[in-house]
C-alpha positions as a Markdown table, in Angstrom:
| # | Residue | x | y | z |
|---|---|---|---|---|
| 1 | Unk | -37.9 | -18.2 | -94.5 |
| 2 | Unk | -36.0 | -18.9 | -97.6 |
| 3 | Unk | -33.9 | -15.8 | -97.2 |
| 4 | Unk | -33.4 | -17.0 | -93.7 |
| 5 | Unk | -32.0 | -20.0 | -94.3 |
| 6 | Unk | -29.8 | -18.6 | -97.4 |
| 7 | Unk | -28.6 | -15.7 | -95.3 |
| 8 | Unk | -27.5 | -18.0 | -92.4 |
| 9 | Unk | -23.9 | -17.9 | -91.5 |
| 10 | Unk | -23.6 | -21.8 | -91.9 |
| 11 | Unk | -25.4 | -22.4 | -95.6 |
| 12 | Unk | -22.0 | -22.0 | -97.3 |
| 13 | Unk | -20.7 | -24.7 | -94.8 |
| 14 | Unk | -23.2 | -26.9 | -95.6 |
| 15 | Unk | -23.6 | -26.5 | -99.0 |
| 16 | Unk | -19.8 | -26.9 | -99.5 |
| 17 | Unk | -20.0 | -30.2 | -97.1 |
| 18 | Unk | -23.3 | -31.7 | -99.3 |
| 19 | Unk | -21.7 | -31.2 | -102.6 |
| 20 | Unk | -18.0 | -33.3 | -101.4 |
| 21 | Unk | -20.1 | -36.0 | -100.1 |
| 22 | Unk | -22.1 | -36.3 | -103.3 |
| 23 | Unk | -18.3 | -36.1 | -104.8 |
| 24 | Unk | -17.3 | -39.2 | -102.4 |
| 25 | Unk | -20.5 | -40.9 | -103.3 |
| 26 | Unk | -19.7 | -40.5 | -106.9 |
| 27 | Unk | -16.1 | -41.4 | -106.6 |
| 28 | Unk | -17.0 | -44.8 | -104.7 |
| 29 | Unk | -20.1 | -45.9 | -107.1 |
| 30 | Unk | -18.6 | -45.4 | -110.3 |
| 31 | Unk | -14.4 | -46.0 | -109.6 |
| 32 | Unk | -13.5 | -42.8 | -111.9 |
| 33 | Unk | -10.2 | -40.7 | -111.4 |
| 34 | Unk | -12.2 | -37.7 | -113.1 |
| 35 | Unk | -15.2 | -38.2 | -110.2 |
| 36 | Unk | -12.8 | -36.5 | -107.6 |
| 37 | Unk | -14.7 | -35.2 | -104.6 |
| 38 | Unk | -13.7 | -32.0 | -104.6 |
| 39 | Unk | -14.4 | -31.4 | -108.5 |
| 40 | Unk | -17.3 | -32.6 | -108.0 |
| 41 | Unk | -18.2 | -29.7 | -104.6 |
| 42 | Unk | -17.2 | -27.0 | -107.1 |
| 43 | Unk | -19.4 | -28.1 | -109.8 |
| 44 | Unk | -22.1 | -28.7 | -107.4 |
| 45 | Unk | -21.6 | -25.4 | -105.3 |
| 46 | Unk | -21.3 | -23.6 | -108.6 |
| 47 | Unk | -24.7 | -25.2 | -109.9 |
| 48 | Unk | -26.9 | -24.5 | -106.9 |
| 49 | Unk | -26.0 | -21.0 | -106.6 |
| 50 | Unk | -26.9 | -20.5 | -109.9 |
| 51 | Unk | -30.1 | -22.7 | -109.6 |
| 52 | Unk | -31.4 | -21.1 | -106.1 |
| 53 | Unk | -29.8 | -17.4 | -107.6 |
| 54 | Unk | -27.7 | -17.0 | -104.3 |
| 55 | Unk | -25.0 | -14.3 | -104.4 |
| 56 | Unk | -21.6 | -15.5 | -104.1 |
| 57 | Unk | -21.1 | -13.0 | -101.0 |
| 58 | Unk | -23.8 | -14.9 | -99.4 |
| 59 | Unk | -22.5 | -17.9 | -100.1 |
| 60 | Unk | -18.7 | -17.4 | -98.2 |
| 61 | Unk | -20.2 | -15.4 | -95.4 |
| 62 | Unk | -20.7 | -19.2 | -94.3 |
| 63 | Unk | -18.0 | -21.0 | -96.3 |
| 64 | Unk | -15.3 | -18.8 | -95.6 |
| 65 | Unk | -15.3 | -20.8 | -92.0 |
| 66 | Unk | -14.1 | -23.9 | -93.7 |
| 67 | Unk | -11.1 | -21.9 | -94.6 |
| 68 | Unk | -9.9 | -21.5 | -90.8 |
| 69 | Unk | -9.2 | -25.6 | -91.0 |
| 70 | Unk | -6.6 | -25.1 | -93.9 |
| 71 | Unk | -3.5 | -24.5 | -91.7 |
| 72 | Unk | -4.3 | -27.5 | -89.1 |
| 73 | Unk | -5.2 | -29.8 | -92.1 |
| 74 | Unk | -1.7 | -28.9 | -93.2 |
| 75 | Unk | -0.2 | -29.7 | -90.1 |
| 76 | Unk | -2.2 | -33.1 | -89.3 |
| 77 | Unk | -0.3 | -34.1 | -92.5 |
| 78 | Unk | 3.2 | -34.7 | -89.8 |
| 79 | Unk | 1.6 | -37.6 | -88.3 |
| 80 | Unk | 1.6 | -40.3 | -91.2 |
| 81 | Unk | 5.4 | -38.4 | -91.8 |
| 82 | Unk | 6.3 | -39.2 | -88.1 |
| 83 | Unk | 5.4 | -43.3 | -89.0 |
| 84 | Unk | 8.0 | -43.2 | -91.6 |
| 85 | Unk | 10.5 | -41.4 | -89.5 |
| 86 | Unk | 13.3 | -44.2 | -90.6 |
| 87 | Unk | 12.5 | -44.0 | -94.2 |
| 88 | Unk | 13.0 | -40.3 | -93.9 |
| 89 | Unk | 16.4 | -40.6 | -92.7 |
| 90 | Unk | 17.3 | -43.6 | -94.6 |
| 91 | Unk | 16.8 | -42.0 | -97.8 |
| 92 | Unk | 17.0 | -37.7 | -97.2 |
| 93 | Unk | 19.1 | -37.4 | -99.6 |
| 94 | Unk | 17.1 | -38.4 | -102.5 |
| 95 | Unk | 13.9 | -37.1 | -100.8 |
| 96 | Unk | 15.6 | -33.5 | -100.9 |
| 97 | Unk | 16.9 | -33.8 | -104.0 |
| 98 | Unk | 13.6 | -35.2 | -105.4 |
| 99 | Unk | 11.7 | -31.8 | -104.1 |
| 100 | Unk | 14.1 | -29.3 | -105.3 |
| 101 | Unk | 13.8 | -30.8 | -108.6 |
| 102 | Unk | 10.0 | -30.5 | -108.6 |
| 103 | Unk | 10.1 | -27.0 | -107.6 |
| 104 | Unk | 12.9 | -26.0 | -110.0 |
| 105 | Unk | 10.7 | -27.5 | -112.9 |
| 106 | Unk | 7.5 | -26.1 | -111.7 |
| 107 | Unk | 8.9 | -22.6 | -111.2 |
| 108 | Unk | 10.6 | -23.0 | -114.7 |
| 109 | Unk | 8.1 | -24.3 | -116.7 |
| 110 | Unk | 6.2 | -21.2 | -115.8 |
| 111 | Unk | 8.3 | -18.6 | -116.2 |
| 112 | Unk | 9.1 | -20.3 | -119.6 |
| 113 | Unk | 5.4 | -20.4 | -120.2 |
| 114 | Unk | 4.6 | -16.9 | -119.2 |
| 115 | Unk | 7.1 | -15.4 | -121.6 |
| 116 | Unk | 5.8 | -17.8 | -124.0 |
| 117 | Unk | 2.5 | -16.6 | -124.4 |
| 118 | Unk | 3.3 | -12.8 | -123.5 |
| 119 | Unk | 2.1 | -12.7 | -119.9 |
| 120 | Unk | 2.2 | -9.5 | -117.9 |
| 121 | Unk | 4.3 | -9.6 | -114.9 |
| 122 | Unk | 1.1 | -9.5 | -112.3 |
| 123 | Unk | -0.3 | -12.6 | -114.4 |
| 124 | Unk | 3.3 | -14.3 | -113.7 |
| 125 | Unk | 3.5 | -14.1 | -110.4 |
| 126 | Unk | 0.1 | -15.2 | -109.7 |
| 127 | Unk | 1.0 | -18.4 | -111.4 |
| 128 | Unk | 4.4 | -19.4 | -109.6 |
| 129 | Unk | 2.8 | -20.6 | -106.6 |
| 130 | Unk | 0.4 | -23.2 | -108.1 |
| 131 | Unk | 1.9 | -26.1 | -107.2 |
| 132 | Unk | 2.1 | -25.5 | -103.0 |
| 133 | Unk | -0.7 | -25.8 | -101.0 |
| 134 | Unk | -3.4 | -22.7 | -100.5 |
| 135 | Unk | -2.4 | -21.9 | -97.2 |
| 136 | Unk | 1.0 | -21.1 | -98.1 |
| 137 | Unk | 0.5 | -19.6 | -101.8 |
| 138 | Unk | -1.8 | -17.0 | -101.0 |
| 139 | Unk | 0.5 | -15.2 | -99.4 |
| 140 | Unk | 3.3 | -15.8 | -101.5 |
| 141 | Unk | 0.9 | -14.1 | -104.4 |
| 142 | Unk | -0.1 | -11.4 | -102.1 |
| 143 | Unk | 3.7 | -10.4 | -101.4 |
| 144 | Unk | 4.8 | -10.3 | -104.9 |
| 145 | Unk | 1.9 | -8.7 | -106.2 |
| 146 | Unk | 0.0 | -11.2 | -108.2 |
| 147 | Unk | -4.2 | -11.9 | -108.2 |
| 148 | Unk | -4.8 | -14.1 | -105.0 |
| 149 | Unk | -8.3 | -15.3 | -106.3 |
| 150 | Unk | -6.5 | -16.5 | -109.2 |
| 151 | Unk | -4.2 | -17.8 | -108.0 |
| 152 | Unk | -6.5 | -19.9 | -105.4 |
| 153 | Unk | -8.2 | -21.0 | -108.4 |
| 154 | Unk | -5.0 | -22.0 | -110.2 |
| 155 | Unk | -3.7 | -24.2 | -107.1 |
| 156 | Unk | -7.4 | -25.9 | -106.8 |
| 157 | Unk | -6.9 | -26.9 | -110.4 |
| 158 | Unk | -3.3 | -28.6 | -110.2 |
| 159 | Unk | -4.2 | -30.6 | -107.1 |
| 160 | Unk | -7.3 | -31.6 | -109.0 |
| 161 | Unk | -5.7 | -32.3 | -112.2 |
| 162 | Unk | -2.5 | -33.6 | -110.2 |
| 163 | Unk | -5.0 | -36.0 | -108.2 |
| 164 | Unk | -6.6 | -37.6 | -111.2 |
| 165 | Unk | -3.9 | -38.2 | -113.6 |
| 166 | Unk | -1.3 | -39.5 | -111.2 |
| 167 | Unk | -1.8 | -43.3 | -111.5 |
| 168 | Unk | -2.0 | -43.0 | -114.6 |
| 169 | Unk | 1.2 | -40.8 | -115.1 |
| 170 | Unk | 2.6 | -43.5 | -112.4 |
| 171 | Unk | 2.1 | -46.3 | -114.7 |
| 172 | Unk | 2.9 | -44.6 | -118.2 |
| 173 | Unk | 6.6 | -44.1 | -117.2 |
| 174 | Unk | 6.9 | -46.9 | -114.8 |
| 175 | Unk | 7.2 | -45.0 | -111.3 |
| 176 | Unk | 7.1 | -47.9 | -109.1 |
| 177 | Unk | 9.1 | -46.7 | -106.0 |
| 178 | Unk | 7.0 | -45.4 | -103.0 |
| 179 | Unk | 9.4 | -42.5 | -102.0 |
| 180 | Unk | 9.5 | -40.7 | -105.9 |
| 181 | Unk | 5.5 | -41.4 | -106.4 |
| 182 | Unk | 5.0 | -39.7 | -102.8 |
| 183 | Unk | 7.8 | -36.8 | -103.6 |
| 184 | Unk | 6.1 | -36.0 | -106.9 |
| 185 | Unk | 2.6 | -35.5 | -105.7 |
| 186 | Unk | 3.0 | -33.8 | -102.5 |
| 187 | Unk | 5.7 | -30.8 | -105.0 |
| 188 | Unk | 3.1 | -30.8 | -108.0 |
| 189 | Unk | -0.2 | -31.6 | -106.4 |
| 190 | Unk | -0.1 | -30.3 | -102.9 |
| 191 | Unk | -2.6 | -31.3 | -100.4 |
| 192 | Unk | -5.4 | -32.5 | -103.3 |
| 193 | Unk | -2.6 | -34.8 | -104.9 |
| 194 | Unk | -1.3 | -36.2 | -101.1 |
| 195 | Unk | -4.3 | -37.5 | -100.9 |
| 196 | Unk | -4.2 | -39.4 | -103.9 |
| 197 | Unk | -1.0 | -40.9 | -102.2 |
| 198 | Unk | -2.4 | -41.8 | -98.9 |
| 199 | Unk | -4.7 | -43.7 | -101.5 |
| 200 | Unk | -1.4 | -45.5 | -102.8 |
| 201 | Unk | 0.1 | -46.4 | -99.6 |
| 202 | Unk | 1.3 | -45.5 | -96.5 |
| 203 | Unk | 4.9 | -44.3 | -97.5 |
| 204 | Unk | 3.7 | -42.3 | -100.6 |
| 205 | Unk | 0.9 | -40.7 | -97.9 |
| 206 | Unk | 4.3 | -40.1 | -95.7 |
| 207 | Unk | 6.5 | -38.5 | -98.4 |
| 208 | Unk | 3.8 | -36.3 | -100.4 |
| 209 | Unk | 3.0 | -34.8 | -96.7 |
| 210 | Unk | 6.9 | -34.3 | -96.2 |
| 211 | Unk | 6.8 | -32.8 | -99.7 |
| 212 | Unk | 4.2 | -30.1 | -99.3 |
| 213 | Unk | 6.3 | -28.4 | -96.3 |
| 214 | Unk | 9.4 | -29.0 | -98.5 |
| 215 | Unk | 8.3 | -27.2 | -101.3 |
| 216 | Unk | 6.3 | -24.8 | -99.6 |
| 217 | Unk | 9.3 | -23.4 | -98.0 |
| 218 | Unk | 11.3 | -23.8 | -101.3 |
| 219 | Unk | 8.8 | -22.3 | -103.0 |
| 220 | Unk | 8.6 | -18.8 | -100.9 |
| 221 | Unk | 12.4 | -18.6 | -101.6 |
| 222 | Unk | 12.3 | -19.6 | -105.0 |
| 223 | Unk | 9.8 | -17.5 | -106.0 |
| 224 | Unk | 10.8 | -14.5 | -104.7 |
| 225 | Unk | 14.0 | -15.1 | -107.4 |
| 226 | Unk | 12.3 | -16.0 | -109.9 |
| 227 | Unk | 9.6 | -13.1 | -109.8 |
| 228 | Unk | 12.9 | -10.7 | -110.9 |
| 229 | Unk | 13.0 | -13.0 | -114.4 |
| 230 | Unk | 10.1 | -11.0 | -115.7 |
């Protein structure tokens, strides 16, 4: 029975789904920026395979079907965007200079980085697309040659880390406006750190969902130059 149950092509679904609501649970008890849900799924996921000594194939022949909902997630991001249609317009020039900045320095800082500490070029390019959302970076790793499970992992961790330090970043150097707190999490933290700004408000929601496609695209371009640096 117990292999049954491991073996069924939904576990990894519903282990995945358990451990984010204990996340949420967490996150709403206790008021903690380091309690963020999906932290929290990885630690839990990671701890019950380990503890019931289920194989990590096992596990994604079920989770793997959360993965299909990645693209249209992405895309239901256009409808709080389509609310602040006049902001958009009002203020696209700062909103598209704001993203090409971010993906300029998060492209930069890495290939800085990389040389920094002697990385190979394979290692490189699996590190330019951190800061866009899964969906899209996978396949920009996959074209230039980089390690795609690494490179899930390394996007996972900058929304996560983008996610839980952004108020406070916010509030150390005084980022009041909507607009630039939106722009910066949607082009460093992705989908993870858009959340975070639907948290913040409406506009920030609207802008870090405008930022993700943005940067995406940018992103693809960009990092197709920058992979000839090293």
């Amino acid at each position: 029975m117990k292999e049954m149950l491991f073996s069924s092509a939904f576990f990894g679904v519903f282990i995945s789904l358990l451990g984010y609501e204990v996340g949420v649970l967490l996150k709403k008890k206790f008021k903690l920026a380091v309690l963020n849900p999906l932290l929290i799924a990885i630690i839990f996921v990671i701890a019950a395979l380990c503890l019931l000594k289920i194989d990590y194939q096992t596990y994604y022949d079920g989770a793997q079907y959360l993965s299909y909902l990645l693209t249209p997630a992405t895309v239901c991001l256009a409808v709080p965007l389509y609310e602040q249609l006049t902001a958009l317009k009002h203020h696209w020039k700062a909103i598209l200079a704001g993203t090409v900045s971010g993906v300029l320095a998060s492209l930069t800082s890495i290939l800085i980085l990389s040389r920094l500490f002697d990385l190979s070029h394979e290692q490189y390019v699996t590190l330019l697309p951190k800061s866009i959302t899964t969906a899209i970076g996978m396949g920009v790793s996959e074209e230039l040659g980089g390690i795609v499970t690494v490179t899930v992992a390394v996007i996972i961790i900058t929304g996560i880390l983008g996610n839980i330090i952004a108020e406070a970043v916010c509030k150390l150097f005084k980022i009041q406006e909507p607009i630039a707190r939106g722009l910066a999490l949607g082009t460093s933290a992705h989908a993870i750190g858009t959340v975070k700004a639907m948290e913040m408000g409406e506009v920030e929601g609207a802008m870090s969902s405008l930022a993700i496609a943005v940067s995406g695209l940018l992103t693809v371009i960009g990092a197709s130059v920058f992979a000839q640096f090293m």
